[in-house]
TORNULO-179417 format. One line per field, with one value per residue (C-alpha): residue number from 0; x, y, z. Coordinates in Angstrom, 2 decimals, always signed. Each point is the difference from the previous one (the first is absolute). Example, Ala and Ser with C-alpha at 12.3 -4.5 7.8 and 13.67 -1.06 7.14 Angstrom:
num 0 | 1
X +12.30 | +1.37
Y -4.50 | +3.44
Z +7.80 | -0.66
//
This chain:
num 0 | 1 | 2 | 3 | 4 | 5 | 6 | 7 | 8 | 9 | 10 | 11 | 12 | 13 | 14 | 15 | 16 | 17 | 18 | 19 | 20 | 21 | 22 | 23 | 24 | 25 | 26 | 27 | 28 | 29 | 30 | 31 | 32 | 33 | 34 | 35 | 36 | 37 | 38 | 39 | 40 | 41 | 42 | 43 | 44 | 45 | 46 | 47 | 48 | 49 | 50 | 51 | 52 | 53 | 54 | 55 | 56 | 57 | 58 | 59 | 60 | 61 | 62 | 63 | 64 | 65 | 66 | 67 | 68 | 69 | 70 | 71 | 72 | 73 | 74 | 75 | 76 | 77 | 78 | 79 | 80 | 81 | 82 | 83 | 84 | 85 | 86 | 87 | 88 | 89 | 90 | 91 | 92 | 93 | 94 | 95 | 96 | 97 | 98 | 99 | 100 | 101 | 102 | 103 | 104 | 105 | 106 | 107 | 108 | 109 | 110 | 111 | 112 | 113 | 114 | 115 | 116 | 117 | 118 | 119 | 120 | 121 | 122 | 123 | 124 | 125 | 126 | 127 | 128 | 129 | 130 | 131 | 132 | 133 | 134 | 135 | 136 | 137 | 138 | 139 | 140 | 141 | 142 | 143 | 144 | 145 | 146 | 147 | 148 | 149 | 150 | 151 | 152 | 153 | 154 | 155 | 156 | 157 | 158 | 159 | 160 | 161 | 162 | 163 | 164 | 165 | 166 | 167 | 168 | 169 | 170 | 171 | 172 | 173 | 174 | 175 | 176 | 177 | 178 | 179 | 180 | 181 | 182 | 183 | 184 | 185 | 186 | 187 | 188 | 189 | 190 | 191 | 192 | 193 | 194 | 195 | 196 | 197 | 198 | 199 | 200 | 201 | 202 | 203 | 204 | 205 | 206 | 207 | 208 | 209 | 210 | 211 | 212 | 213 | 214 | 215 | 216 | 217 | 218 | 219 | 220 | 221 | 222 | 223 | 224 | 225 | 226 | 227 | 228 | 229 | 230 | 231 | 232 | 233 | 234 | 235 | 236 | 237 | 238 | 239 | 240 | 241 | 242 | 243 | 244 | 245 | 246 | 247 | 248 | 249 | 250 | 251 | 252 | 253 | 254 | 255 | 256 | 257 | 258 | 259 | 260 | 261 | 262 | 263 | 264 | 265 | 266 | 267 | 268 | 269 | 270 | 271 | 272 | 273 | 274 | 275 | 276 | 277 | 278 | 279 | 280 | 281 | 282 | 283 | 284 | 285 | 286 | 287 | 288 | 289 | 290 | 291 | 292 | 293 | 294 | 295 | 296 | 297 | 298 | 299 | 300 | 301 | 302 | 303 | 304 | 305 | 306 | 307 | 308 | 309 | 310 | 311 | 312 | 313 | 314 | 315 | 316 | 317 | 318 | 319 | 320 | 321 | 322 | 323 | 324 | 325 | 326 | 327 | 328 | 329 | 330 | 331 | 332 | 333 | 334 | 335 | 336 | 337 | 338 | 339 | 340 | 341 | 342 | 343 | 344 | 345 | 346 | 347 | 348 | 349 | 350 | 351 | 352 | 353 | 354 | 355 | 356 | 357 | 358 | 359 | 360 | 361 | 362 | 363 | 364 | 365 | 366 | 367 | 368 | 369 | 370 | 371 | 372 | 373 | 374 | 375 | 376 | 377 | 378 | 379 | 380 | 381 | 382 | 383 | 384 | 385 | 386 | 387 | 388 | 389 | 390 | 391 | 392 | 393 | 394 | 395 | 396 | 397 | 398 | 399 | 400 | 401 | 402 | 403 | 404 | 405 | 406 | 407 | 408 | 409 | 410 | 411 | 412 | 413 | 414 | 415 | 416 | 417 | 418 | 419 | 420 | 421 | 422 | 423 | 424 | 425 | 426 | 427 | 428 | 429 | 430 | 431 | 432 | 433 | 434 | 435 | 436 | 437 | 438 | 439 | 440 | 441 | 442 | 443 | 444 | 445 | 446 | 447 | 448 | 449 | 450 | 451 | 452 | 453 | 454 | 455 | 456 | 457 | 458
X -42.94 | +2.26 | +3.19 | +2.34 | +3.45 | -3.13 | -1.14 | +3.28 | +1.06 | -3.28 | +1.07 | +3.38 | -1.39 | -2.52 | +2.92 | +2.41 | -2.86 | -1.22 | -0.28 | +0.91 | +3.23 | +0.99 | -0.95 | +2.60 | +2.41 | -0.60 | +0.12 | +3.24 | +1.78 | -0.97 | +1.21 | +3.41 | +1.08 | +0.08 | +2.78 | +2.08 | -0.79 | +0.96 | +3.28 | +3.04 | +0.24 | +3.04 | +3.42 | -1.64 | +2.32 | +2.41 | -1.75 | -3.20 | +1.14 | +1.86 | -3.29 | -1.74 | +0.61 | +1.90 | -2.86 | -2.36 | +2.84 | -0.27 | -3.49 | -0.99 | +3.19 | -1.51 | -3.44 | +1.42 | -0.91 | +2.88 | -0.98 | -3.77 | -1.25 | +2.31 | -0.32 | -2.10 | -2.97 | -0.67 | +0.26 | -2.19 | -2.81 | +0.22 | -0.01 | -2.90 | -1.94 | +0.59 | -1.27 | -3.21 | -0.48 | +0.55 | -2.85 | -2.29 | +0.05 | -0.09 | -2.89 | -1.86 | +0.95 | -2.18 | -3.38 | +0.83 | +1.71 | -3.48 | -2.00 | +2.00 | +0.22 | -3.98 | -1.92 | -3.77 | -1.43 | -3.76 | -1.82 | -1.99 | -2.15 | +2.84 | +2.82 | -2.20 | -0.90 | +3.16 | +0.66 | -0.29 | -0.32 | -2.84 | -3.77 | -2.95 | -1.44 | -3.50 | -0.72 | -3.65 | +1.01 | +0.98 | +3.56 | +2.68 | +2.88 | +3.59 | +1.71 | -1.79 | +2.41 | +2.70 | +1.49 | -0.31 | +1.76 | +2.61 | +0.52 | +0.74 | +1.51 | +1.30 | -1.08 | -3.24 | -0.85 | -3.64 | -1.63 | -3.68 | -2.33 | -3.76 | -1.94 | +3.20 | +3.27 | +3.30 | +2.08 | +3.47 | +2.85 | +3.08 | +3.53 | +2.89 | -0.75 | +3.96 | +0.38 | -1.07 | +3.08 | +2.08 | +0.71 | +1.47 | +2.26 | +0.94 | +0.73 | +2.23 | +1.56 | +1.18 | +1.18 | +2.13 | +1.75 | +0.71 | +1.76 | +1.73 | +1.16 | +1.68 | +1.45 | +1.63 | +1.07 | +1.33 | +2.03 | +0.53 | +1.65 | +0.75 | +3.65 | +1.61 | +3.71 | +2.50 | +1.84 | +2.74 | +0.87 | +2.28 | -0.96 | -2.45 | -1.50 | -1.54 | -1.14 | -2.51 | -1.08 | -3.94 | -1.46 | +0.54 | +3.85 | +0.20 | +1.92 | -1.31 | +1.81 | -1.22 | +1.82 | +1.00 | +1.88 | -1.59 | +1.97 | -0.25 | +1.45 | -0.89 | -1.93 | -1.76 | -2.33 | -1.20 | -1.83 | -2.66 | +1.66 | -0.90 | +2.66 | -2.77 | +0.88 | -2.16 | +0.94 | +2.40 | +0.88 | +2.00 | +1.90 | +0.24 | +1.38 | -0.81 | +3.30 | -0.19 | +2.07 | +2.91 | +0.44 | -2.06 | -2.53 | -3.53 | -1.95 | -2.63 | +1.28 | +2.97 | -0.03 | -3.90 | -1.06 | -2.40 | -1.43 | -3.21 | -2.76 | +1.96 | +1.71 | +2.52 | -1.27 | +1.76 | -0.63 | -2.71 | +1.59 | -0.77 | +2.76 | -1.45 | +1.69 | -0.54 | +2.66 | +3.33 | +2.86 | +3.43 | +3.04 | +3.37 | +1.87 | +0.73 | +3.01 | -0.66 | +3.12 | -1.05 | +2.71 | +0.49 | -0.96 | +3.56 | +0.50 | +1.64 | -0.54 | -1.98 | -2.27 | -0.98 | -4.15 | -1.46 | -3.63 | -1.58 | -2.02 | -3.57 | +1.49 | +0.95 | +2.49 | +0.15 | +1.32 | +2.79 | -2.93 | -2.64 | -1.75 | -0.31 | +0.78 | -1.62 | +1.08 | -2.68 | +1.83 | +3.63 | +1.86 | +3.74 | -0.22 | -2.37 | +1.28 | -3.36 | -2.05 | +1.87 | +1.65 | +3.76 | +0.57 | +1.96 | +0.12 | -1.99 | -3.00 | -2.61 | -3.66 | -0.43 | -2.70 | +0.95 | -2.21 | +0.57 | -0.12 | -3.00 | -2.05 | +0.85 | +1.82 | +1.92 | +0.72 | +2.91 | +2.76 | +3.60 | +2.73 | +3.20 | +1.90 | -1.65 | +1.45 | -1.95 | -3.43 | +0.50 | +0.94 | -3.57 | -1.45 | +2.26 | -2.93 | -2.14 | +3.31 | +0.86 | +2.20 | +1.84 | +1.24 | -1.38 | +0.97 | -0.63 | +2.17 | -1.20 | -1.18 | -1.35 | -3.64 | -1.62 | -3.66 | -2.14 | -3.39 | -2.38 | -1.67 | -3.37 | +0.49 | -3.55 | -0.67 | -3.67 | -0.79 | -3.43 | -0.93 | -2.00 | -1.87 | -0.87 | -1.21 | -2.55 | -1.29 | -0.50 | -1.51 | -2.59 | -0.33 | -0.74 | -2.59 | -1.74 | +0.04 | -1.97 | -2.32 | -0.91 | -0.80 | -0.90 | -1.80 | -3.57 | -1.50 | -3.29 | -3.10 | -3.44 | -2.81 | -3.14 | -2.66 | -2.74 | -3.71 | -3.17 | -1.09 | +3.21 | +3.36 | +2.70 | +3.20 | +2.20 | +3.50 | +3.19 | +3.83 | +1.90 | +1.61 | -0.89 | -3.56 | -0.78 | +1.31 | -2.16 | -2.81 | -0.04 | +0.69 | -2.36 | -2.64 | +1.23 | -0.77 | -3.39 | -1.03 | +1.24 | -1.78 | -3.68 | +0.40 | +0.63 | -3.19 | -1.96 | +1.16 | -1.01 | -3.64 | -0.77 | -2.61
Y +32.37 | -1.44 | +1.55 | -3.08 | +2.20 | +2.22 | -3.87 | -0.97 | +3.48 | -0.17 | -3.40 | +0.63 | +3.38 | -2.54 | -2.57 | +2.70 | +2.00 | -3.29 | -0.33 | -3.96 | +1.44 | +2.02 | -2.67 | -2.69 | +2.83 | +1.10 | -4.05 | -0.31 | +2.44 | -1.13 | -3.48 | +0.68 | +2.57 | -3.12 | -1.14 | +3.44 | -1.33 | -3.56 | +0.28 | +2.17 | +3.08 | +2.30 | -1.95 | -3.43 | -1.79 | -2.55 | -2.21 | +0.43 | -1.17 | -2.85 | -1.18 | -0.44 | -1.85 | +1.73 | -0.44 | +1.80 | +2.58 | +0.74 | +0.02 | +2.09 | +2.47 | +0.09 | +1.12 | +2.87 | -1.69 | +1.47 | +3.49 | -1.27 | +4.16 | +1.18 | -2.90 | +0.29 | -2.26 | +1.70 | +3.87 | -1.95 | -0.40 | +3.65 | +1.75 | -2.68 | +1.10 | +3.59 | -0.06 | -1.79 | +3.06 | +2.53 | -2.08 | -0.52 | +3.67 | +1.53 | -1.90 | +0.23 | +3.42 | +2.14 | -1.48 | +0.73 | +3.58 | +0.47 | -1.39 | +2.39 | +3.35 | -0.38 | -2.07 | -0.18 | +3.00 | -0.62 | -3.05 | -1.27 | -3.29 | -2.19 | +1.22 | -0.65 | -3.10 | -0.82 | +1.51 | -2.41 | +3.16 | +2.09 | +1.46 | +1.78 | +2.36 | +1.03 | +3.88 | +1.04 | +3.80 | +1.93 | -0.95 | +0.85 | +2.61 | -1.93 | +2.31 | -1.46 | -3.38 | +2.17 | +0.98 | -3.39 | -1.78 | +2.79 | -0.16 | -4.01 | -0.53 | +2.88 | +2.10 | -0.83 | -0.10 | +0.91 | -0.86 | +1.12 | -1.28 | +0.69 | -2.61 | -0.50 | +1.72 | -2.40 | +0.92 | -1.72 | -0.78 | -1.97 | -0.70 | -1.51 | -0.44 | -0.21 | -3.03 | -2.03 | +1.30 | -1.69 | -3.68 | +1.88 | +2.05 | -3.50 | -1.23 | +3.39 | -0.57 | -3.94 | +1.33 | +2.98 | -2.64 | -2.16 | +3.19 | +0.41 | -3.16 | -0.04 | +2.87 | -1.48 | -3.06 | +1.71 | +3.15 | -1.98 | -1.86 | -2.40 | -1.05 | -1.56 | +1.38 | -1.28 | +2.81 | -0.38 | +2.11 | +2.46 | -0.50 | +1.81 | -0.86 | +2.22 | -3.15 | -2.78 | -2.91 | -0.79 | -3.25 | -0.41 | +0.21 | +3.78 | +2.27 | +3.92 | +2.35 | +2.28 | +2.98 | +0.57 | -2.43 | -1.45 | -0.53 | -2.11 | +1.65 | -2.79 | -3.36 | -1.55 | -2.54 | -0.50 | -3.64 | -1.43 | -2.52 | -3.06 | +1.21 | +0.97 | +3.68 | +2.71 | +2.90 | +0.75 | +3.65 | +1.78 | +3.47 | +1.70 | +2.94 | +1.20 | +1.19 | +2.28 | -0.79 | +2.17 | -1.79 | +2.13 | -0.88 | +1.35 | +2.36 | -1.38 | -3.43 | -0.80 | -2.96 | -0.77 | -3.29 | -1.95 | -3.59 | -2.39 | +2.44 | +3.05 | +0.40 | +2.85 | +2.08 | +2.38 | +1.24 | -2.32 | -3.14 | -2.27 | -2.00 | -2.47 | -1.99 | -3.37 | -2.75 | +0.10 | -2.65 | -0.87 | +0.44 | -0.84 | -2.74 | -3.36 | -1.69 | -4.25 | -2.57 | -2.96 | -2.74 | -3.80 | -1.87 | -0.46 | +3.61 | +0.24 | +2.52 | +3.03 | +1.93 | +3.26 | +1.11 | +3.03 | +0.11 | +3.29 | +0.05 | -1.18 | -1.25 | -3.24 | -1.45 | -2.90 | -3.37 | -2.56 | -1.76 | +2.45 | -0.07 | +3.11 | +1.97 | +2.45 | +1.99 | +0.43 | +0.38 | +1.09 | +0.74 | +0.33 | -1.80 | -3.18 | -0.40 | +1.82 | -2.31 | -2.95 | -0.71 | -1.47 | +1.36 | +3.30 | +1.54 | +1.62 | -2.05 | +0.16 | -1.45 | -0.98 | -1.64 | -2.14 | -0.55 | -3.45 | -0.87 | -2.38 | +2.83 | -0.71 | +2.48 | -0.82 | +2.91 | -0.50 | +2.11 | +0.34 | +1.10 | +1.29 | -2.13 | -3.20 | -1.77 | -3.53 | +1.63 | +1.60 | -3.43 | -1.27 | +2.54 | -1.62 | -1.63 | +3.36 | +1.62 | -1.36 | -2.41 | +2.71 | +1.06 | +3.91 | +2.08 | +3.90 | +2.17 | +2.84 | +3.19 | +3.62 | +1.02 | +3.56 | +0.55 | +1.91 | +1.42 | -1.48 | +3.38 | -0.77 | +2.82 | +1.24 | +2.89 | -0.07 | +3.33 | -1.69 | -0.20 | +3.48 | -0.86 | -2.83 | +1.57 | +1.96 | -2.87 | -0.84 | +2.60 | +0.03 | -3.61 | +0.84 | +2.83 | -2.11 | -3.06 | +2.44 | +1.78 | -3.27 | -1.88 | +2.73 | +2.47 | -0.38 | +2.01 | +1.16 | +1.35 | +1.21 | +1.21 | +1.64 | +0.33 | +2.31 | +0.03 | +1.25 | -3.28 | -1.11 | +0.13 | -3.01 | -0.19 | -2.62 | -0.53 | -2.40 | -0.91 | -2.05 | -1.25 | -0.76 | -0.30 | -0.37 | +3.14 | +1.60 | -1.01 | +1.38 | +3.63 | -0.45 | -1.07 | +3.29 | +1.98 | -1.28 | +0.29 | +4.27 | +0.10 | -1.77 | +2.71 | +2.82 | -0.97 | -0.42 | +3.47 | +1.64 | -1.26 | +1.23 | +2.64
Z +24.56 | +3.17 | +0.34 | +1.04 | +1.12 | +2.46 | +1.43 | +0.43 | +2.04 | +1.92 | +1.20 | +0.75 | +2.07 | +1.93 | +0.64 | +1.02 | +2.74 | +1.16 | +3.82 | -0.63 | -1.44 | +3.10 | +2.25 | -1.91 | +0.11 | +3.81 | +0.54 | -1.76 | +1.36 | +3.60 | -1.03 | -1.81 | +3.41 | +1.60 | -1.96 | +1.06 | +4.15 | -0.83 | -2.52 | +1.02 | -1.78 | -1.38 | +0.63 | +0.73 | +3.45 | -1.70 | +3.08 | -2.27 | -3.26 | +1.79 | +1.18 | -3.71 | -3.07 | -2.71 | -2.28 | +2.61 | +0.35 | -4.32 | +0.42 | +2.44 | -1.43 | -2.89 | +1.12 | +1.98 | +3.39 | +1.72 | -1.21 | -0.48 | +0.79 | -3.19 | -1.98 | -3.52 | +0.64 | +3.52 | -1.80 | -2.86 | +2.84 | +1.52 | -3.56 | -0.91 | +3.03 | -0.31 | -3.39 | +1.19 | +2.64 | -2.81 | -2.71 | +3.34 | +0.83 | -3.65 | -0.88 | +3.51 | +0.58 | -2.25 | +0.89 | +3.85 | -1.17 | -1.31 | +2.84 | +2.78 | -2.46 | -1.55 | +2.90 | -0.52 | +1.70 | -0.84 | +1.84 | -2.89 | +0.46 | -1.41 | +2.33 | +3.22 | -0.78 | +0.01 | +3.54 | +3.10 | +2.63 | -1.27 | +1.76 | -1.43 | +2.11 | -0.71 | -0.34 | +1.77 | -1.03 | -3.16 | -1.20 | +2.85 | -1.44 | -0.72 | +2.07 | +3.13 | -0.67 | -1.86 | +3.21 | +1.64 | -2.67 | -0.48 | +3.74 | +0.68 | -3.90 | -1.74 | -3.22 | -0.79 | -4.06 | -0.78 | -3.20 | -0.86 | -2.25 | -1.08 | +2.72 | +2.19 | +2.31 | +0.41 | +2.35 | -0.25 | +2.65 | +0.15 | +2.02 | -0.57 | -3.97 | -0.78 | +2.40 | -3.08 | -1.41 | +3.08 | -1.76 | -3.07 | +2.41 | +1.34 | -3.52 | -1.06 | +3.33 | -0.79 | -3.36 | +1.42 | +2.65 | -3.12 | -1.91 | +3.46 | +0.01 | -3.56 | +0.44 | +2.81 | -1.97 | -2.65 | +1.67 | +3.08 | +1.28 | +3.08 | +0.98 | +3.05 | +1.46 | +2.36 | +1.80 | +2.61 | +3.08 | -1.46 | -4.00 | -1.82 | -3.91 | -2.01 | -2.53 | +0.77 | -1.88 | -1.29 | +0.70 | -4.14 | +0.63 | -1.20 | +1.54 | +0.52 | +1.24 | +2.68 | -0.91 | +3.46 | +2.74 | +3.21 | +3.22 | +2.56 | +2.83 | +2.89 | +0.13 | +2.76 | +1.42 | +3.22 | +1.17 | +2.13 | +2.42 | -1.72 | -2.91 | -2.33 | -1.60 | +1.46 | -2.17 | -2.38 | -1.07 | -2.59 | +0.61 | -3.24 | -2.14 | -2.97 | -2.32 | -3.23 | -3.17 | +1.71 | +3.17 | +2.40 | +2.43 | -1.00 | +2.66 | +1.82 | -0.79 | +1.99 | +1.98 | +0.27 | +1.91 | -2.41 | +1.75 | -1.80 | -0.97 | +0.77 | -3.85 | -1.20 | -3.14 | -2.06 | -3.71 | -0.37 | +1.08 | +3.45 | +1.55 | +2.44 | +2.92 | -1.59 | +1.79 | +0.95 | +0.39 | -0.26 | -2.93 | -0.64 | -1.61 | +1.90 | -1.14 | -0.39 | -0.99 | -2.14 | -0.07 | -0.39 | +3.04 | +0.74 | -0.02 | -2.93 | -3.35 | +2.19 | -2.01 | +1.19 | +0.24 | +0.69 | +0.85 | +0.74 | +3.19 | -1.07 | -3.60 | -1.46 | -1.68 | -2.87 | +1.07 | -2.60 | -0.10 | -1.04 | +3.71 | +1.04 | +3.58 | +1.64 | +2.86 | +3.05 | +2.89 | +1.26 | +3.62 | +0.61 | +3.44 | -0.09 | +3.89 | +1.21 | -1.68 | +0.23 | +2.83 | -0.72 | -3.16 | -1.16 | -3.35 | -2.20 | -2.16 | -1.98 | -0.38 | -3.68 | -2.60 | -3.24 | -2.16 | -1.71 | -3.84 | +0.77 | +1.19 | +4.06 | +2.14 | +3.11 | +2.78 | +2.31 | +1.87 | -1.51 | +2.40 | -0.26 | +2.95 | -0.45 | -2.48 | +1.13 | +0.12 | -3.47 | -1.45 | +0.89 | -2.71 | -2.81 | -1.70 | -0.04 | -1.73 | -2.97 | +1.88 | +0.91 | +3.55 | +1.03 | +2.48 | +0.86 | +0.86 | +0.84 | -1.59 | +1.32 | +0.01 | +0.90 | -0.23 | -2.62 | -0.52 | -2.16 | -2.16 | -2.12 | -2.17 | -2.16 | -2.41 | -0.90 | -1.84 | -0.09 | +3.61 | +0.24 | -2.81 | +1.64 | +3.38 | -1.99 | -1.29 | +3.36 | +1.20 | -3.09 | +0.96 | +3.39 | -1.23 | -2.66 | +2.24 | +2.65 | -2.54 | -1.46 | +3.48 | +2.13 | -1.73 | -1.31 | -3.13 | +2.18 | -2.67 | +1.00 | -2.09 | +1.19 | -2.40 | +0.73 | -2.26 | +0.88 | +1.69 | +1.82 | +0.54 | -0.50 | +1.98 | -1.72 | +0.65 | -0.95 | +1.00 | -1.26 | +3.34 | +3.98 | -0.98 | +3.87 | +0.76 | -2.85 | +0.91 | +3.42 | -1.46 | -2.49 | +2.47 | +2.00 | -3.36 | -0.83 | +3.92 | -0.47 | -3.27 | +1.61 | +2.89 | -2.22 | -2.51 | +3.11 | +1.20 | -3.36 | -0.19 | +3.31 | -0.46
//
């Protein structure tokens, strides 16, 4: 009588340890990290989402492009894949536990034919004691396992039996970075924090808009970057401090220098040097052309502001004297981008003496006449700020990855067999890997045994 719900479980078993499975997956996953390379992700540049279509802006929103690693299709794929490595090794795993803990230690007819390195050396004498090839064997392989019978002796060797264990090491070791990981993700967290010289925060905000506090304050004593001589920033670095609840400085971590790849870490939490710039407010009038009804607007360096028309402003660039870049005019001014309601944008320079010039940008302001003021900037550091509770679980994944990836490549299972009757003895031997190699130490073996059954039937 068939057992339908058995069928059914079989199947799904099959389906689930299937190396088609984990090549789709392995495929997949190589496939969607592309996305993570090509789309922004975290805060996505306002530059970005002014270059696509609002539709293609829902879209890929709503498929977690711009967090693709955290979003639920992508953690859909790694929990799919790590439960085809946990069905592929439950189901493989006993029949290898078997063949590495109870390996065939008598070289009956069936085994050896099976056996491409093998040799049958005639006997001319009475039957040659094991422990003449005992020692041999135990010598160039290890414990030697002898089995006797009524017509025959086995004698049994092997190396390296647990390397067949390697690709399941490999497989626990994916599975333990994949724990690592979620832990990560879910008592982690990643944030981003602007400090000024002088200020200090002891808050900082996720990429998901929460904010955690740190339950201590960071300082940022002094700021700095140095240039190569075409302009281009060379190095940027950080001084630091770490301050307890009640104001004081913390030993040990009073103004250290942190630069890229040189991070400050303290209770479990790595501040990184990740970019630096400018803040303050700049002050902006918007009038009639004729000068008339002044509005003030305030744009924070690097902000924007909304236009009467809907366009909207963004800050890029400011100095308070344009006279060193162009020649004849005083004043402060500022290099800014508005972005049109048809979807164009239109960068230009709005001063604070020029009255003329600044009546050129009308159309690009709402029909409005705009001129800066002024305003006071002071630079910050740019922190990447990560808590990943999960990251030393992850390193031993590595490391077992690193192990299994070795046992399973590098290591061969090496097995020899020497039978001996009262007509012959049979040298067979097997591996599972770098056959070449085998066969040269297995021709070394037979070529000891021939001299050693030539010495014994010397009268």
């Amino acid at each position: 009588m068939s057992h339908p719900e058995r069928t059914w479980g079989k199947a799904l078993t099959d389906s689930l340890a299937s190396l088609r499975l984990t090549i789709f997956l392995l495929l997949a996953l190589a496939v969607t990290s592309i996305i993570g390379t090509v789309i922004p992700q975290g805060d996505v540049p306002p530059e970005y989402i002014q270059s696509i279509s609002q539709n293609k802006f829902k879209l890929y929103q709503a498929l977690g492009f711009f967090d693709m690693y955290h979003s639920w299709w992508f953690v859909g794929l790694l929990v799919l894949f790590t439960v085809n490595l946990v069905v592929c090794s439950i189901k493989r795993l006993p029949h290898v536990w078997r063949f590495v803990s109870n390996p065939a230690k008598e070289l009956d007819d069936s085994l050896l034919n099976g056996l491409t390195c093998r040799l049958n050396i005639p006997l001319n004498c009475a039957r040659i004691p094991h422990e003449t090839f005992s020692s041999l064997l135990r010598e160039k392989f290890g414990s030697v396992t002898i089995t006797e019978s009524t017509d025959s002796v086995h004698l049994f060797s092997e190396r390296n039996s647990t390397s067949r264990l390697a690709v399941y090491i490999t497989h626990l070791s994916i599975i333990v970075i994949f724990v690592g990981s979620i832990i990560g993700s879910v008592y982690g967290y990643k944030g981003y924090v602007n400090i000024a010289e002088g200020d200090q925060v002891s808050t900082v905000q996720t990429r998901s808009g929460k904010t955690v506090d740190l339950g201590f304050a960071v300082r940022c004593e002094d700021f700095s970057v140095s240039h190569y001589p075409n302009g281009a920033p060379k190095e940027f670095k950080s001084i630091l401090t770490v301050v307890n609840n009640d104001g004081a400085s913390v030993p040990g971590f009073t103004r250290l220098p942190i630069i890229v790849n040189d991070p400050l870490q303290y209770k479990g939490i790595t501040f990184y040097q990740s970019s630096y710039g400018k803040m303050g407010d700049h002050r902006f009038v918007l009038s009639e052309p004729d000068g008339s009804t002044p509005r003030p607007l305030t744009i924070r360096s690097g902000g924007s502001a909304q236009l009467p028309d809907g366009s909207s402003i963004n800050l890029q660039d400011t100095t308070q004297d344009v006279s060193q870049f162009q020649t004849g005019l005083t004043g402060p001014a500022a290099q800014v981008s508005v972005h049109l309601p048809n979807g164009g944008h239109k960068s230009f320079v709005v001063y604070g003496a020029n009255d003329a010039m600044n009546r050129m940008n009308i159309p690009y302001t709402s029909g409005k006449l705009l001129k800066y003021q002024g305003g006071e900037e002071f630079e910050y550091t740019g922190l990447q700020v990560t808590k990943d509770p999960g990251v030393w679980v992850v390193w031993i994944g590595c490391i077992l990855m690193i192990l299994g990836i070795y046992g399973a490549f590098l290591i061969s299972h090496r097995r020899i067999w020497i039978r001996i009757t009262e007509n012959e003895v049979t040298v067979a031997g097997h591996t599972n890997k770098n056959q070449a190699a085998f066969a040269t130490v297995f021709e070394q073996l037979a070529d000891t045994v021939r001299r050693q059954i030539s010495e014994g039937e010397k009268p």
